[in-house]
C-alpha positions as CSV (number, residue, x, y, z in Angstrom):
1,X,9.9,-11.9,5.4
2,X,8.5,-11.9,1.9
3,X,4.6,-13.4,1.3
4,X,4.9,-16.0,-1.7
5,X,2.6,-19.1,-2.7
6,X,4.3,-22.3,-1.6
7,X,4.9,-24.9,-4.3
8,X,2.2,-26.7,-5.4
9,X,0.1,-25.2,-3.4
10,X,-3.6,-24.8,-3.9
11,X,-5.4,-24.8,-0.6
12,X,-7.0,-21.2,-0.6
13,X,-9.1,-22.4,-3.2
14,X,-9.8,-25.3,-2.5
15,X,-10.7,-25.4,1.4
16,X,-13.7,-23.5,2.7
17,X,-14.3,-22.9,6.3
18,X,-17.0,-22.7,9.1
19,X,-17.8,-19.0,9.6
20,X,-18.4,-17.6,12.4
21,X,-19.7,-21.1,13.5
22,X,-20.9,-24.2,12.2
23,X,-24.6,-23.4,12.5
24,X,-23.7,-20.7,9.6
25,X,-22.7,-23.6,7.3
26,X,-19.2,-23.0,5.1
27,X,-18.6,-19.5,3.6
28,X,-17.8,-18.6,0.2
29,X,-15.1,-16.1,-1.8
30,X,-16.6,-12.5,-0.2
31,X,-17.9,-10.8,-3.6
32,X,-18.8,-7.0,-3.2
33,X,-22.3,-6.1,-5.1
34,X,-20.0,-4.3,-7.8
35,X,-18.3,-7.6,-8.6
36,X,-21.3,-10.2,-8.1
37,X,-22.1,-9.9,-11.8
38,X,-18.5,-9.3,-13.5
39,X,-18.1,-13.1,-11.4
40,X,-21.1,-14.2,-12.9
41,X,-20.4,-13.2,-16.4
42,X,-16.8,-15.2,-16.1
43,X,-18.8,-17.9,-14.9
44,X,-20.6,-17.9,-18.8
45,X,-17.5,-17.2,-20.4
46,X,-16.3,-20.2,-18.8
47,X,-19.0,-22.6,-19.3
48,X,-19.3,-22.4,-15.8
49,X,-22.7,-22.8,-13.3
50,X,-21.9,-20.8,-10.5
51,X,-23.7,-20.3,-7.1
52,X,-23.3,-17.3,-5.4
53,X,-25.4,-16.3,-2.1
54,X,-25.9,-13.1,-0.2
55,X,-23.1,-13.5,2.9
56,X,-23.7,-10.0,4.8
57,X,-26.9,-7.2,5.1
58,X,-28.1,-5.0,7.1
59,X,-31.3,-3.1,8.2
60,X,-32.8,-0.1,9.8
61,X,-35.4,-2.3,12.1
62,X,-35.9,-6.0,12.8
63,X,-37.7,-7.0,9.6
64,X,-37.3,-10.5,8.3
65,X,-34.6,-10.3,6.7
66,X,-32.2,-7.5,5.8
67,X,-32.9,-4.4,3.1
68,X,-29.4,-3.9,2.2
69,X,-26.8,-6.3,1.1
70,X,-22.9,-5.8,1.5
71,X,-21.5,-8.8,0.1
72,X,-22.3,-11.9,-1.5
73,X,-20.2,-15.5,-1.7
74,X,-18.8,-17.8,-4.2
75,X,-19.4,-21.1,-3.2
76,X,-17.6,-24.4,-4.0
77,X,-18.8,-26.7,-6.3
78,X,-18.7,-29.7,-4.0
79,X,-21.5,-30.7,-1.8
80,X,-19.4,-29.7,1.0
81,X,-18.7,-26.2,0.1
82,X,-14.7,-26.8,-1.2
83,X,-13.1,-26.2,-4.3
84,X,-13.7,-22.6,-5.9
85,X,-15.4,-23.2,-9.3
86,X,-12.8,-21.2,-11.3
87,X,-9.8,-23.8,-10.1
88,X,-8.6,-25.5,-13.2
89,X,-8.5,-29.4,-12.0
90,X,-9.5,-30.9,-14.6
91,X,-6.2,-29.9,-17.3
92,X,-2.5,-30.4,-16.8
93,X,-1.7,-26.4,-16.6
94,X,-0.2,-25.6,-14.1
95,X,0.0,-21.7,-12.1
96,X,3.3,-20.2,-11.9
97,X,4.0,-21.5,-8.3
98,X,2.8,-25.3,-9.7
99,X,-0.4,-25.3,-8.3
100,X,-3.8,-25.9,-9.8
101,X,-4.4,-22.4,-12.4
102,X,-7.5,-19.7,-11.5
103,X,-9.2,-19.4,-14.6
104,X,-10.0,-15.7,-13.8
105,X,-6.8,-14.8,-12.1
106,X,-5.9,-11.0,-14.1
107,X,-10.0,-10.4,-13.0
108,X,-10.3,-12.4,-9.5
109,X,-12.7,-10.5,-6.6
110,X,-10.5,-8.6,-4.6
111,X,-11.3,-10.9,-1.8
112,X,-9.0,-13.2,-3.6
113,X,-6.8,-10.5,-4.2
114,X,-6.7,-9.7,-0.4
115,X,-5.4,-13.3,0.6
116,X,-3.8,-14.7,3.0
117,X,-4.3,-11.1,4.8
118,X,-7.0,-11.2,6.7
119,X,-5.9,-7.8,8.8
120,X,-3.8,-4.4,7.8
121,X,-2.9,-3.5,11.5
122,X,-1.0,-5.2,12.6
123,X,-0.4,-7.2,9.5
124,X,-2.2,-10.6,10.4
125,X,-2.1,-13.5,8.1
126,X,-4.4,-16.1,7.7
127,X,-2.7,-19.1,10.0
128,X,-4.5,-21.9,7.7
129,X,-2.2,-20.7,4.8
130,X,1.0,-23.3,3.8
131,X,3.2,-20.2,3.9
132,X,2.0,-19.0,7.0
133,X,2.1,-22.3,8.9
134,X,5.8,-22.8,7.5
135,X,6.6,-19.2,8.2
136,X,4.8,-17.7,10.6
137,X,4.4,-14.2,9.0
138,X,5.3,-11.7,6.1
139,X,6.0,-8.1,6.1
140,X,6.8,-7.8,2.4
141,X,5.2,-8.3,-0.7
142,X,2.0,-7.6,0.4
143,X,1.0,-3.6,-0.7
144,X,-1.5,-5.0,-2.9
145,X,-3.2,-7.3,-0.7
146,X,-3.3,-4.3,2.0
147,X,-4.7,-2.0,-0.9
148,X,-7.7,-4.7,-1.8
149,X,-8.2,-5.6,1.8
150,X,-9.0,-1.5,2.8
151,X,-11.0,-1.5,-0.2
152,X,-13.1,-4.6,1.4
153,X,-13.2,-2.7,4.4
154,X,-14.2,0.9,2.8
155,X,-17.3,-1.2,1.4
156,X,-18.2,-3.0,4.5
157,X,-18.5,-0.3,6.5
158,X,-21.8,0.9,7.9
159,X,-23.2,2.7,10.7
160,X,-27.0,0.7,10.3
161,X,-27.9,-0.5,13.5
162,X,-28.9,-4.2,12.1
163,X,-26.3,-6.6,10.6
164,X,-27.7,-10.6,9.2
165,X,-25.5,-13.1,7.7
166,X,-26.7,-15.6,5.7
167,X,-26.3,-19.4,6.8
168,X,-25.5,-21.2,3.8
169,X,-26.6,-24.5,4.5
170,X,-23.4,-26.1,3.2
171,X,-21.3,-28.3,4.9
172,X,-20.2,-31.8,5.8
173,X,-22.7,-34.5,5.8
174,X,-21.8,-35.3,9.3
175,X,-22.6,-31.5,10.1
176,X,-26.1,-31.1,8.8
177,X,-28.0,-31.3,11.8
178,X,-26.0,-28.2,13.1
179,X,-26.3,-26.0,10.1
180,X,-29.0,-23.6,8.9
181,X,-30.3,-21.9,5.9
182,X,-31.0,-18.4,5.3
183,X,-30.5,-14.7,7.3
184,X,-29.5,-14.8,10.8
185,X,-29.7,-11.5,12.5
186,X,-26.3,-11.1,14.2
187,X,-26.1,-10.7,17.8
């Protein structure tokens, strides 16, 4: 079956999730160091205030936080983490499938890019997608979200012995006792 955007559909901009847990507060759009300030000069462009936090680093030893980071985030501009600032809610335009426009679309991170593929192999698609849910799966049109995803991947990788994620604080209100703020050596 054929990956394509449902009608009027939105949501992968819009919803953010828990990741890996709640205590790690909502994540943001994965930005690679190379594309952290490209986003934040679209950001100016657009008349936009942006927030974007480290998400992943690493380290040789246990210091207090990491030396390295591998990626940053885009966070929404709600107080609960949601809605990517480069959706266009606020005009009548419209994408091509009918849902809310990216302002950046041609220059999106390749995060974006990668979605709703969240794994090459086997081809695994992300299940909180509208297409998906309707669906099930794709097996076609998706060479260029397999190309951005390995690219992700290529950058992620790392033999350091220490990996941290950074707890963004964000959340629901009726969360907040659960999440935390700031590196979090993984595991």
């Amino acid at each position: 079956m054929e990956f394509s955007c449902i009608k009027d559909c939105s949501q992968c901009c819009i919803e953010r999730e828990y990741y890996p847990n709640k205590k790690f507060g909502k994540i943001g759009v994965l930005i690679l160091p190379e594309e952290k300030e490209k986003i934040e000069d679209l950001a100016k462009i657009n008349g936009l205030e942006i927030s974007v936090l480290p998400r992943i680093g690493i380290s040789e030893n246990g210091e207090s936080s990491p030396t390295k980071i591998l990626a940053y985030q885009l966070m929404g501009i709600e107080s609960n983490g949601n809605t990517c600032p480069f959706l266009d809610t606020k005009t009548s335009d419209r994408s091509p499938h009918g849902g809310f426009p990216c302002k950046i679309y041609n220059k999106r991170p390749l995060a974006c890019m990668t979605y709703p593929l969240i794994e090459s192999e086997p081809i695994t698609l992300d299940q909180k997608c509208k297409f998906c849910k309707e669906h099930g799966t794709a097996d076609k049109n998706l060479n260029s979200e397999i190309e951005s995803l390995l690219k992700i991947k290529t950058k992620m990788t790392t033999d350091a012995p220490l990996i941290w994620r950074y707890a963004t604080g964000i959340g629901e209100e009726s969360d907040t006792s659960q999440i935390k703020t700031g590196w979090i050596l993984e595991e």
